[in-house]
N, C-alpha and C positions, 0 to 999 in steps of 0.2 A: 465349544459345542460341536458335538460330531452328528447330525441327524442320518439315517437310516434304520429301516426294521430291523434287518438283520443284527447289525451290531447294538442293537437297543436291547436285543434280548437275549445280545452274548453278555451286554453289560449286566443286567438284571439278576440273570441268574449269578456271576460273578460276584456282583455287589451281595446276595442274599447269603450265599454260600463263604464267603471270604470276611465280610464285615457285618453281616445278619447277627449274628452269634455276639461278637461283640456290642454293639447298639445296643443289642438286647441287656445283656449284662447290665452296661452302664446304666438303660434305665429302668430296670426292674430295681436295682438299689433306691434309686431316688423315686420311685413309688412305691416299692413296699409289696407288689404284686407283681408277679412272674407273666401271669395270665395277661395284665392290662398291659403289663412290657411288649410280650407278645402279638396282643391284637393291635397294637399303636403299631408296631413295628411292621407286622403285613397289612395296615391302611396303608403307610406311607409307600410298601412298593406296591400297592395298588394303582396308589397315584403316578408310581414314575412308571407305571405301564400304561398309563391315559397318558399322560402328559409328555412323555419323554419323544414317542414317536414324530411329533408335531414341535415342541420347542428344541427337540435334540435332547443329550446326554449332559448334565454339568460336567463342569471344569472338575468340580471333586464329588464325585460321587458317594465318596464315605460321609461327607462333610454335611452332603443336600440330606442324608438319611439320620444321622444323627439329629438336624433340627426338625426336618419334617416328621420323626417318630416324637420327637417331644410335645412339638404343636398337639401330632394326633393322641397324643396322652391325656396331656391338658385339654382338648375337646370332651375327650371320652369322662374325665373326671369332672369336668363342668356341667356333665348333660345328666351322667349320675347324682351330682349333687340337685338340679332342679328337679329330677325325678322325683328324690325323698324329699325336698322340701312339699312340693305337688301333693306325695302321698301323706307327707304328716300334716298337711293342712286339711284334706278330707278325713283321714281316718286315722290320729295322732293314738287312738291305741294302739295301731298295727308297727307304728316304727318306735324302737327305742329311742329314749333323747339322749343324746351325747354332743360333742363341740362339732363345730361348722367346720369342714374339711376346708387349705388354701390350698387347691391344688398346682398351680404358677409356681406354688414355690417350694413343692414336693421334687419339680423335675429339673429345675433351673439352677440349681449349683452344683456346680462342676467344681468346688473346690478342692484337692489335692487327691484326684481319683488318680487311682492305677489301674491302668486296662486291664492288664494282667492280673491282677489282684480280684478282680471284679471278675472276670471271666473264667477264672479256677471259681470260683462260688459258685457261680450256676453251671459249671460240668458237675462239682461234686452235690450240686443239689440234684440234680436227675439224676445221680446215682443214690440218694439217699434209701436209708434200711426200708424206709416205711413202705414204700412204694416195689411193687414186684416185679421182677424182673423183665418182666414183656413193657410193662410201662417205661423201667429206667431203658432199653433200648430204644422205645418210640420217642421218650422225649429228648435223649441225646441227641439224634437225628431231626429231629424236628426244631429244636431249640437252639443245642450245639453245632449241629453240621448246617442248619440253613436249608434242609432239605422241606419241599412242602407238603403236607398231608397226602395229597394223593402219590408223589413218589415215594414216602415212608412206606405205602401201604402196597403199591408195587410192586417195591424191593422183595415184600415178605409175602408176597401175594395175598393179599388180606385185600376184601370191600373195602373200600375208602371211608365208606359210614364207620363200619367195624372200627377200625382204627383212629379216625376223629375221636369217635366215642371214649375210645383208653387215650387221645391225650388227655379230653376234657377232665375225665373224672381222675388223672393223673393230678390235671392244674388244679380242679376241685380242693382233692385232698391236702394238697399241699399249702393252699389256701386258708383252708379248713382249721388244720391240724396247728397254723403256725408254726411250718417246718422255715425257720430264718435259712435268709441268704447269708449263708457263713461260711466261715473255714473249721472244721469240727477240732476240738480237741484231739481226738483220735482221728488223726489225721493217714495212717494207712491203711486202717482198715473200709474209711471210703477210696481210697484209690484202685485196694484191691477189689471194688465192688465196680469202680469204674474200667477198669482194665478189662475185666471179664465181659461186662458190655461190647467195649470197642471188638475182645476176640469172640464175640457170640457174631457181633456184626461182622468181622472178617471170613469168621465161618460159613455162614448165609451165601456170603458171593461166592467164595473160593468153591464150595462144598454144594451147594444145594443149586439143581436145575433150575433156571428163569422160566421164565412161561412160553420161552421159542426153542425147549428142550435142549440150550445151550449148556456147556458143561460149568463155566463160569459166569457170574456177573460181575463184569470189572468194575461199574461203576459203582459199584457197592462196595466191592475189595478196595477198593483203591479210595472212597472215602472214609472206610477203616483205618488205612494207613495216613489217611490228611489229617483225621483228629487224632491220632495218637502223637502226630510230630506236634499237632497244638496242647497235649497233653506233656508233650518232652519240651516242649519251650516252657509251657508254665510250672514246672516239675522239674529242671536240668537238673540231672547226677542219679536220676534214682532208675536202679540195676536194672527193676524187672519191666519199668517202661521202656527202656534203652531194648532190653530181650526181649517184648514184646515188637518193635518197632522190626526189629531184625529178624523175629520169626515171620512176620507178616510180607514184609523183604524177597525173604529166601523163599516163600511159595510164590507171592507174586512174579519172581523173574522167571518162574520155570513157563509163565501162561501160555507163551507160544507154543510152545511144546506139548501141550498137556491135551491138544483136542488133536484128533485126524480130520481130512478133508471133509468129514460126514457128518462133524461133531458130536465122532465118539472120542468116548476119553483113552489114552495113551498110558500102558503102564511106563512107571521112572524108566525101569531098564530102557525102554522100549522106544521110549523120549530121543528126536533130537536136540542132542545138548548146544550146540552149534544156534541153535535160535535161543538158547535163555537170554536171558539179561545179565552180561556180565556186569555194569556197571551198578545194578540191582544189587549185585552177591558183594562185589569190590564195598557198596556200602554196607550191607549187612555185617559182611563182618568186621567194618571197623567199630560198628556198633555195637557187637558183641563180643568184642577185646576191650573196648572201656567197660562194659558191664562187669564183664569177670573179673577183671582188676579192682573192682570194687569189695569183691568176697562177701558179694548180699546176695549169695543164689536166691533161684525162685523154680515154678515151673515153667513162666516162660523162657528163661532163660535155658532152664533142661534142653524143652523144645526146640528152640533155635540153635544147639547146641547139636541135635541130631538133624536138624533141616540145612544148617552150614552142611556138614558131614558128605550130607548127598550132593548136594548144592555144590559144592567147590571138587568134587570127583570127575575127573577129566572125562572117564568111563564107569559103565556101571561095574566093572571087574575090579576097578581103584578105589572103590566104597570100603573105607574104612568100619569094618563091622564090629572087627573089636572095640573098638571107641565106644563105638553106638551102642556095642553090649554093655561096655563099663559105666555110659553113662545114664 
């Protein structure tokens, strides 16, 4: 047990953002609902934000969250269940009859789950067809990255009501529709629906002003780039993730370089190259040498293929243009 505030809400947000996403996974499978997954899962760090200050931090943090989301599952599905018994005993035409929910033992077997397995299900369910694209980016971020409502709605400068609002009627739909925790048949044509998410989100930081008329938002680039390496671990070998990871890469290492003292932005030429991130580019492109090896082009892989190009030019006069023309 480590007590202090400070590190109580270094751990928190770590926990949400690092193991959030997971917990969740595991138990929306074992109840059947995304949404209850969900609200289980931000009671329980509700609770370790009351409680953690004064008893300290567990020994395992992932561990305190997996059963405290279960417990608050199981509350939530017992309090539901006395609800409609309540309301069918006053006014039994308003509830359909159907069988008695066991909820204990909806969330209590863990028999032969794979993290991993469980955790591609619900990235490619927020990217699923039915739901439009402003949705699949809020609920990746919301769901997947561990981020909470009011920082989703920051990122993209959006009211925070605003944005609650298109999770809810995200989880609604989804609810609604009976869109199953799967892995789809057609299994790349969600990936390529989830990829374009992760590059709309890496878009947003790299690309669009924050609200302190900064030229970048790292912390939004840069969890673009944390769920695409969680998209490349559940996913190893496939090209245009590997060339998405590495176009994301090659713009990220240039960030030092990209604003002047005033936080305007820096043409390439104009860049000192002396501040990028070599070790940024050194990964990049060994990421985009196993991609190509592969012979599954794509367009991110296009992309990172003319963002090395600049990336690895010693000088803006060493920019290989023909390449960049050829390709």
């Amino acid at each position: 047990m480590s007590p202090g505030a400070p590190p109580v809400e270094e751990a928190l947000d770590r926990l949400a953002r690092t193991e959030g996403g997971r917990v969740l996974a595991l138990l929306a499978r074992r109840v059947g609902d995304v949404g209850l997954a969900d609200d289980a899962v931000q009671d329980a760090l509700v609770e370790a934000a009351r409680t953690w200050p004064e008893r300290g931090i567990p020994a395992n943090p992932a561990g305190w969250l997996v059963s405290v989301s279960r417990r608050k599952a199981i509350d939530r599905l017992r309090r539901a269940e006395v609800d409609e018994r309540r309301l069918r005993a006053a006014a039994p035409g308003l509830v359909p009859c159907g069988p008695d929910v066991a909820p204990a033992g909806l969330v209590d077997d863990d028999t032969g789950t794979d993290v991993g397995d469980e955790q591609l299900r619900l990235v490619l369910l927020c990217c699923h067809p039915a739901l439009d694209p402003e949705a699949q980016v809020a609920l990746t971020l919301r769901l997947v990255g561990g981020l909470t409502t009011a920082e989703v709605a920051a990122a993209f400068l959006l009211p925070e009501a605003t944005l609650a609002q298109r999770i809810v009627r995200a989880k609604r739909k989804i609810r609604d529709a009976g869109i199953p925790l799967s892995i789809p048949d057609d299994l790349e044509e969600r990936v390529g629906a989830l990829l374009g998410v992760l590059y709309l989100v890496f878009n947003e930081g790299y690309l669009s002003r924050g609200a302190d008329g900064g030229p970048l938002r790292v912390e939004l680039a840069d969890e673009a780039i944390r769920l695409t390496r969680l998209v490349l671990d559940l996913l190893p070998g496939r090209a245009e993730v590997e060339g998405l990871l590495a176009l994301e890469l090659y713009h990220r290492s240039r960030t030092a370089g990209r604003a002047g003292p005033d936080g305007e932005l820096v043409l390439l030429d104009d860049q000192d190259r002396s501040l990028w991130d070599r070790d940024g580019i050194i990964e990049a492109n060994a990421l985009l040498s196993r991609a190509l090896v592969r012979l599954d082009p794509g367009p991110y892989q296009l992309q990172a293929v003319i963002a090395g190009l600049h990336a690895n030019a010693p000088r803006p006069e060493a920019t290989d243009w023909r390449a960049i023309a050829a390709a």
